[in-house]
C-alpha positions in Angstrom: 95.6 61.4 363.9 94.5 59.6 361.2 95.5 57.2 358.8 95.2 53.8 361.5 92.3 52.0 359.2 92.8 49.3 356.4 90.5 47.9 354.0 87.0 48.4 352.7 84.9 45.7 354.1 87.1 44.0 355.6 88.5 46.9 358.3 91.4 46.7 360.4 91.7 50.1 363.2 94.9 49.8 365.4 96.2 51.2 368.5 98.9 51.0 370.9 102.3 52.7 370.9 105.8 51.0 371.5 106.1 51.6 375.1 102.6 52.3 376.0 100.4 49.9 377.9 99.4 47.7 375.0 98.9 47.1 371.5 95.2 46.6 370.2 93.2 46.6 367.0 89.7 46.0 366.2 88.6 43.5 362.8 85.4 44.7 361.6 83.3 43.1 358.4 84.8 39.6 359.7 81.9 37.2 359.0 79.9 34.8 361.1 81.0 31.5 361.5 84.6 31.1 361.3 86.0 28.8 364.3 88.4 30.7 365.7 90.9 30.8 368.4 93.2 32.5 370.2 95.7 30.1 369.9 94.8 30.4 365.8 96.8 34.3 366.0 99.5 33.6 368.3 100.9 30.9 366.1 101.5 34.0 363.7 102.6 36.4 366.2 105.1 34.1 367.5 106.4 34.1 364.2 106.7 38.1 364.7 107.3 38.5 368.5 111.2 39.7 369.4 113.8 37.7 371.1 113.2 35.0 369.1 116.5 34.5 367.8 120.0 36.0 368.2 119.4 38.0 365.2 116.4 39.4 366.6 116.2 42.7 369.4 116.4 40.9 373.1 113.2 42.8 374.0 111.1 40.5 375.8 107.9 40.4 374.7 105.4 37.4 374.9 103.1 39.0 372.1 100.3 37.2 373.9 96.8 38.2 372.4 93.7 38.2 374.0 90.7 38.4 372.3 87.9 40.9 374.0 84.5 40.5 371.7 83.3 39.0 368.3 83.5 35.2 369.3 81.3 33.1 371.1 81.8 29.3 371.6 84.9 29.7 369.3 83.0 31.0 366.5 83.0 34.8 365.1 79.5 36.2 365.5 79.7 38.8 363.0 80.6 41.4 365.0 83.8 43.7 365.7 86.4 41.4 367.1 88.4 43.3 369.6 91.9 42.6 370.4 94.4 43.3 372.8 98.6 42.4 373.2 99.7 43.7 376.4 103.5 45.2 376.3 105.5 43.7 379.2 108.8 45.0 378.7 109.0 48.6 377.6 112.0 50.2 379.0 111.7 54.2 377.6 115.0 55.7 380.0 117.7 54.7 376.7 115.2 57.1 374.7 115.4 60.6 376.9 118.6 61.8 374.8 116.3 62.2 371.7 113.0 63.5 373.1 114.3 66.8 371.8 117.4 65.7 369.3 115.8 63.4 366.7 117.6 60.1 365.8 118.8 60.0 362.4 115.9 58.4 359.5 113.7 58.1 362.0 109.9 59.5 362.3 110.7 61.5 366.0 111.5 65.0 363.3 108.4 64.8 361.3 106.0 63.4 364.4 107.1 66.2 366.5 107.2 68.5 363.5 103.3 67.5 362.7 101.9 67.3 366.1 103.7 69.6 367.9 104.4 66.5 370.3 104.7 62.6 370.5 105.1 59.4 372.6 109.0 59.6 372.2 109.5 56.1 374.6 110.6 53.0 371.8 109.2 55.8 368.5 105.6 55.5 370.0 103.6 55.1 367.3 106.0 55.0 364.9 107.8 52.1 365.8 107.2 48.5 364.2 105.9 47.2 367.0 102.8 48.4 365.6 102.9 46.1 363.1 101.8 43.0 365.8 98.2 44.4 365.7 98.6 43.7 361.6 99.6 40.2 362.3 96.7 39.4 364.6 94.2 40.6 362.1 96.2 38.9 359.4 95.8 35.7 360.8 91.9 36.0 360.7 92.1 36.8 357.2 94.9 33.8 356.6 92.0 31.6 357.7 89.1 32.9 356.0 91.3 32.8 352.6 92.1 28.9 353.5 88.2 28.1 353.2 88.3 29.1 349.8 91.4 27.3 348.8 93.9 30.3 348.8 97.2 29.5 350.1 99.7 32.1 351.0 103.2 32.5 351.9 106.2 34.5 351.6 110.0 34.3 352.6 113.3 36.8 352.8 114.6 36.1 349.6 117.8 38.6 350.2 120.2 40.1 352.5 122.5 42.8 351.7 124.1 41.3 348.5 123.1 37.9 349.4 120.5 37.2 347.0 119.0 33.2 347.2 117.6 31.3 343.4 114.2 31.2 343.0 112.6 28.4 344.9 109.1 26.7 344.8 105.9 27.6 346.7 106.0 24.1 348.0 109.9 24.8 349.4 109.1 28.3 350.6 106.1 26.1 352.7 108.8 23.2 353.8 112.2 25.5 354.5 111.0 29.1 355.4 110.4 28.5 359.1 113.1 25.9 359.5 116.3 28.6 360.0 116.3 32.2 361.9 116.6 34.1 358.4 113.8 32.5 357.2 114.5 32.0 353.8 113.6 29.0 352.0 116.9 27.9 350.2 119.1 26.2 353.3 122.4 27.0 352.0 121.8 30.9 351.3 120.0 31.0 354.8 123.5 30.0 356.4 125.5 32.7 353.8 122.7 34.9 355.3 123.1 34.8 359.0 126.9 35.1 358.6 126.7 38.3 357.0 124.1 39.6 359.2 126.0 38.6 362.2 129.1 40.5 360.9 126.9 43.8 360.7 125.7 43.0 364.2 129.2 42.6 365.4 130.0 45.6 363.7 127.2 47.7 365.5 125.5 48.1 362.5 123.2 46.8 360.1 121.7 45.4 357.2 118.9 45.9 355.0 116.9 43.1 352.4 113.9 41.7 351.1 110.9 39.5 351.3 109.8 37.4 348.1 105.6 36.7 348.6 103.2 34.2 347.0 99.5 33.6 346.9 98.0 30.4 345.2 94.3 29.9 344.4 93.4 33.4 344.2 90.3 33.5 341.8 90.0 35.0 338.5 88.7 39.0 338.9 90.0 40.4 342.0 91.0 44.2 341.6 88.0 47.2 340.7 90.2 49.3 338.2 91.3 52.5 338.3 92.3 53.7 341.8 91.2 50.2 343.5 93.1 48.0 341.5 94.3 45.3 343.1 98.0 45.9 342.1 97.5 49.4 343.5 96.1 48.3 346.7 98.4 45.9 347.5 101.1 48.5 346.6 99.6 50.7 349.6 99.9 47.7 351.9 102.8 46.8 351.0 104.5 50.1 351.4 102.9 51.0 354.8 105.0 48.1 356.4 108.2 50.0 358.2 111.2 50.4 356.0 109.8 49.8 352.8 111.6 51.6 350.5 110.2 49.4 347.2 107.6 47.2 346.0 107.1 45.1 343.2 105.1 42.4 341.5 105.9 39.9 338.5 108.8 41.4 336.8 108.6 44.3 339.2 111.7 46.8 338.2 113.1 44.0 335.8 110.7 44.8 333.7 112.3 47.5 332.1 114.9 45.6 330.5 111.9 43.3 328.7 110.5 43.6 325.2 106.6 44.0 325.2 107.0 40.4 323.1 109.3 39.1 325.7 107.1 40.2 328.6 103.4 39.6 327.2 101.9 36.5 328.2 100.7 34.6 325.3 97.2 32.8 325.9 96.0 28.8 325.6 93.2 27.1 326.6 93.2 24.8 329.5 91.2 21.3 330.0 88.0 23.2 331.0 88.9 25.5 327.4 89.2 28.5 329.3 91.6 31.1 328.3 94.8 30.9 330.2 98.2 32.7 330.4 101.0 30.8 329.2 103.9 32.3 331.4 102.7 34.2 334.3 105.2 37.1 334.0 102.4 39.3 335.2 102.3 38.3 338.4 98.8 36.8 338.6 97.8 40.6 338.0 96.4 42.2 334.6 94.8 45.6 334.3 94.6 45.8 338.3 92.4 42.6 338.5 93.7 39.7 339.7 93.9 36.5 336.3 93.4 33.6 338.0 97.7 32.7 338.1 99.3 32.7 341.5 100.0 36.7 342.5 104.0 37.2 343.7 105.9 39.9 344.2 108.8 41.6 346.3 109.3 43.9 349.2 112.2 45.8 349.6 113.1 46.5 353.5 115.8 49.3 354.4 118.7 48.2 357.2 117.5 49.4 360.5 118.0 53.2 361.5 118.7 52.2 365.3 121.8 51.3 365.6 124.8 51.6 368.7 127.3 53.6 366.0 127.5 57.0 366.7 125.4 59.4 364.5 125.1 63.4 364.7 121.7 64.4 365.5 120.5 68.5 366.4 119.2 69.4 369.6 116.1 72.0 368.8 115.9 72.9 372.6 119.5 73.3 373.0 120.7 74.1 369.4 123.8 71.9 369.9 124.8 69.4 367.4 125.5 66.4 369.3 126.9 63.0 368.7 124.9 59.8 370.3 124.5 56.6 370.3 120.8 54.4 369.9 121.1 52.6 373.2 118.7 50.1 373.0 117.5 46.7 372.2 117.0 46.6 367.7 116.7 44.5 365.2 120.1 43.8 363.0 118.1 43.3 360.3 114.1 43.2 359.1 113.2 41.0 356.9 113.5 37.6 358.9 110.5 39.3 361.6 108.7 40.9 358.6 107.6 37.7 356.7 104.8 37.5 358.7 103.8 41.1 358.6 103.9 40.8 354.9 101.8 37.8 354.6 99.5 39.6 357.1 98.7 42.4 354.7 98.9 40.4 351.7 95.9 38.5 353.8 93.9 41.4 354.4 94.2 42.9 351.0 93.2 39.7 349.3 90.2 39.0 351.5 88.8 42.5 351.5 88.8 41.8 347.8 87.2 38.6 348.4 84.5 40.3 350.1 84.1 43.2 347.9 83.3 41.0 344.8 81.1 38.8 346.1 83.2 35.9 346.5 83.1 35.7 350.3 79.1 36.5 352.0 79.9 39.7 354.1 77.4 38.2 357.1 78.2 34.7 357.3 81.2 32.1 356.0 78.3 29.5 355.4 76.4 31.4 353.0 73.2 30.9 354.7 71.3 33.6 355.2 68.1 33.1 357.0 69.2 30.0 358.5 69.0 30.6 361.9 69.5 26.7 363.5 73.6 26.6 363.1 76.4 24.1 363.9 77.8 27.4 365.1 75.2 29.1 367.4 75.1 28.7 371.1 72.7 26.4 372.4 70.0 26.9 374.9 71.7 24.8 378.1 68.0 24.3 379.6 67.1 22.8 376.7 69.5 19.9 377.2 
């Protein structure tokens, strides 16, 4: 099977299935240097983890990573960094009814249909619980970017047909994380849980989508045709779980713009360098990234596991049968996959970084030769 690698330099290879042992990826390309903990990843997969909320799946699951190589003395050496989250509370008995009748939108058809088999316990490798290896790599990225001044963030922005007004990147950074939806605009967040607590009630549920923002991201970003940067965000965006759509700057509503409305007249800033007056483009022009903040949308489908009855085909059997997903699922997306966005907005934007130069492949410092470090371990007979 392949298809379980992202990026170019900057290389992220998962493993782990739903209700398998545990989840795992390994970070290759990361440079030397970087002080880095565990604690620095789990503050991100906390963000991730289930049960945190009532509108979240009960599954308990304390998402807690362990890190297996690449560090020494809480630095990165420069080599793969290894990383493991155990699964604690995998419970595959609710999932025997379907190891042979497929639940409706999910992957079990097309898994079994390409392999000839699959881990059916939780969707196996299908499930979004493979997304928690994305977040722990992510967060190694998050803080390489910060050393260079990039700043990124992202929030659900709608809910069904609860839609919130744009807000700032300075009140996505103060109100995202303060209510369960995670949206940045208070009032909206409360319209949001409501409705999502009707579908829940319901035994259904509810799709939306998740509104991202990166700040300092330099000018030239992106190696056109087939590696733009608008076209490899595009893939990392879309290999998050119910994706149905992405966009960036006007995205779809750009089809309802003039090319005199939409095109981004130019000025020169205080340094007289040429700069876009609007930023319509969302930071991105011919795939390479201008120098403006980069934004963009996410479009998450309502989750197929849900307790309402649905008609599924038995191949073994060759019954049509009516069952029910008895399990422990997400109402809703969106409020878990901010930080799964912001994770592969992360890696995307610091393979980039690496690819162009801007960040030294070998070392954060940008040393090379330099032997003597702050970082490197010290000889303890020598003290």
């Amino acid at each position: 099977m392949n298809g379980n690698r992202f990026g170019r330099l900057f290389q992220v290879t998962t493993f782990g299935e739903s209700h398998g042992e545990a989840m795992g990826c390994t970070v290759s390309g990361c440079p030397a240097g970087l002080e880095l903990s565990a604690e620095d990843i789990q503050a991100d997969l906390d963000r991730r983890k289930p049960g945190q909320s009532m509108i979240t799946t009960s599954r308990g699951e304390p998402d807690a990573v362990s890190i297996k190589s690449g560090i020494q003395d809480g630095y990165t050496t420069g080599t793969p960094i290894g990383m493991v989250i155990q699964n604690k509370d995998a419970r595959s008995g609710k999932y025997e009814p379907f190891i042979t009748a497929p639940r409706p939108s999910h992957g079990d058809f097309t898994y079994s249909a390409k392999f000839g088999t699959r881990n059916w316990g939780g969707g196996g490798r299908s499930s979004a619980r493979e997304t928690v290896n994305w977040v722990a790599a992510g967060a190694i990225a998050k803080k390489l970017l910060e050393r260079e001044g990039i700043e990124l963030k992202a929030h659900v922005n709608q809910i069904g047909d609860v839609e919130a007004p744009e807000v700032s990147f300075e009140e996505m950074l103060e109100h995202s994380e303060e209510n369960d939806v995670r949206c940045a605009h208070p009032e909206t967040a409360a319209e949001m849980q409501d409705l999502i607590e009707d579908y829940q009630e319901e035994g259904d549920s509810i799709g939306g989508s998740i509104y991202f923002e990166a700040q300092g991201v330099p000018v030239g970003l992106g190696a056109p045709r087939f590696d733009s940067l608008s076209a490899r965000l595009g893939q990392a965006m879309m290999a998050v779980p119910a994706t149905t759509a992405f966009e960036f700057g006007l995205g779809t509503e750009a089809a309802e713009w003039t090319g005199k409305d939409r095109n981004d007249d130019w000025e020169f800033d205080d340094d007289g360098t040429p700069t876009p007056v609007e930023n319509d483009h969302g930071g991105i022009q011919g795939g390479i990234s201008s120098g403006e903040p980069i934004y963009g949308e996410v479009t998450l489908h309502a989750p197929t596991s849900i307790p309402k009855s649905q008609q599924t085909a038995d191949w073994e059997t060759g019954e049509l049968k009516e069952e029910q997903v008895i399990g422990r699922h997400d109402p809703v997306l969106p409020p878990r996959g901010v930080p799964v966005v912001e994770a592969m907005l992360a890696l995307t934007l610091v393979d980039f970084m690496l690819l162009s130069g801007r960040l030294n492949p070998d070392r954060v410092d940008d040393q090379p030769g330099k032997y003597d470090t702050d970082y490197h371990p010290s000889n303890p007979n020598n003290e």
